[in-house]
C-alpha positions as CSV (number, residue, x, y, z in Angstrom):
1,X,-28.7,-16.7,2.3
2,X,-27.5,-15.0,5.5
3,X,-25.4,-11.8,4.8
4,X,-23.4,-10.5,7.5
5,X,-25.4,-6.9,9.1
6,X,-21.6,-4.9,7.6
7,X,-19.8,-6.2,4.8
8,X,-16.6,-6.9,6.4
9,X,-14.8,-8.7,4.1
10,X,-15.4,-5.6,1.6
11,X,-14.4,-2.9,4.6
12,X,-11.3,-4.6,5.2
13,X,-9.7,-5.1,2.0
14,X,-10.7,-1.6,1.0
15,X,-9.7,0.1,4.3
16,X,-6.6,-2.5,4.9
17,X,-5.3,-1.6,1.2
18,X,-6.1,2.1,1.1
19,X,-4.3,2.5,4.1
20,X,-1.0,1.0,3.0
21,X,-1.4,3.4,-0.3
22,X,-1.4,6.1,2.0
23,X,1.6,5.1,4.3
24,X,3.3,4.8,0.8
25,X,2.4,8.0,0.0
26,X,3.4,9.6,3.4
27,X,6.8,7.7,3.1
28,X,7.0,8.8,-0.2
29,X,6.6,12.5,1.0
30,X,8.9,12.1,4.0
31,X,11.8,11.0,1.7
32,X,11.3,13.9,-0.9
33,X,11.7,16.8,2.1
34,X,14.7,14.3,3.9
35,X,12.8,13.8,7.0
36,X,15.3,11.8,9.4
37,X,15.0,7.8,8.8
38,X,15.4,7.9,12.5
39,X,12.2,9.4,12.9
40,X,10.1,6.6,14.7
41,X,7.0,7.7,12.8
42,X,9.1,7.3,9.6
43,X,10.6,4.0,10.8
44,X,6.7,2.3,11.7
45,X,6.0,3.0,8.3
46,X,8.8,1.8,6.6
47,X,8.3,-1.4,9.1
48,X,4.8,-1.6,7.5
49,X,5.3,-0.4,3.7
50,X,8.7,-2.4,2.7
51,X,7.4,-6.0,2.6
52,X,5.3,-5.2,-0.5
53,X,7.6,-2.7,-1.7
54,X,11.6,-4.7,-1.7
55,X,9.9,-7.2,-3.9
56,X,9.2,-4.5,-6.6
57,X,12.4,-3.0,-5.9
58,X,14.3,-6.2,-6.7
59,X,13.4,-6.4,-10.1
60,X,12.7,-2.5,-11.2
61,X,16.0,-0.3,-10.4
62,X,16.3,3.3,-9.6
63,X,16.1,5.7,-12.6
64,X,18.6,8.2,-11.7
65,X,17.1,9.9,-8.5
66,X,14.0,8.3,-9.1
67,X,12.9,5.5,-7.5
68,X,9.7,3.7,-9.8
69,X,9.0,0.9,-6.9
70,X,6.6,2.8,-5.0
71,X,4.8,4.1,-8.1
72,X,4.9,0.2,-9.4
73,X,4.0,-1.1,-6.0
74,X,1.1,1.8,-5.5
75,X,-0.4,0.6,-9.2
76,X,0.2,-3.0,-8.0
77,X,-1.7,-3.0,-4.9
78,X,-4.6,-0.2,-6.2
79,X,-5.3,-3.7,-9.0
80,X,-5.1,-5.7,-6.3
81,X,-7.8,-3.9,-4.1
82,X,-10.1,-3.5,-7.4
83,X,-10.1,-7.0,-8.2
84,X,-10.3,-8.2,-4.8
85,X,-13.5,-6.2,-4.6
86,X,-15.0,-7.1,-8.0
87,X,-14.3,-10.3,-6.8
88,X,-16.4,-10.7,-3.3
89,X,-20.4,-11.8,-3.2
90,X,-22.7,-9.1,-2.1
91,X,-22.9,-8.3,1.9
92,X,-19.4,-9.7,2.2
């Protein structure tokens, strides 16, 4: 069978998904030491986090301050790059 010379398919979903984890994580950080929403650093990654996090935060509410989505959403999409990667044929 003819494998591709890179696994692709494996470099993107782990790469794509870790990246998003870490944006979540930088957000994450930005909120905690109130850096300005206005910030267009701030504001790119809010563009690019909040489609996979509103979803989460429709159905799971804030607990006092704290705000579970991006801990659910972050466990979420760290299962979804595992199985995604179990899942693929070798030299994909």
């Amino acid at each position: 069978m003819f494998g591709f010379p890179l696994p692709i398919v494996h470099w993107l979903v782990q790469f794509g998904i870790g990246l998003l984890i870490i944006a979540m994580f930088i957000r994450a950080i930005a909120s905690w030491v109130r850096i300005d929403e206005r910030n267009a650093f701030i504001r790119f990654l809010a563009r690019l986090t909040e489609p996979f996090i509103a979803p989460v935060r429709r159905i799971v509410r804030p607990v006092g301050v704290i705000d579970l989505s991006f801990i659910i959403t972050w466990f979420l999409l760290g299962t979804l790059q595992i199985l995604l990667l179990q899942a693929l044929p070798d030299a994909w």
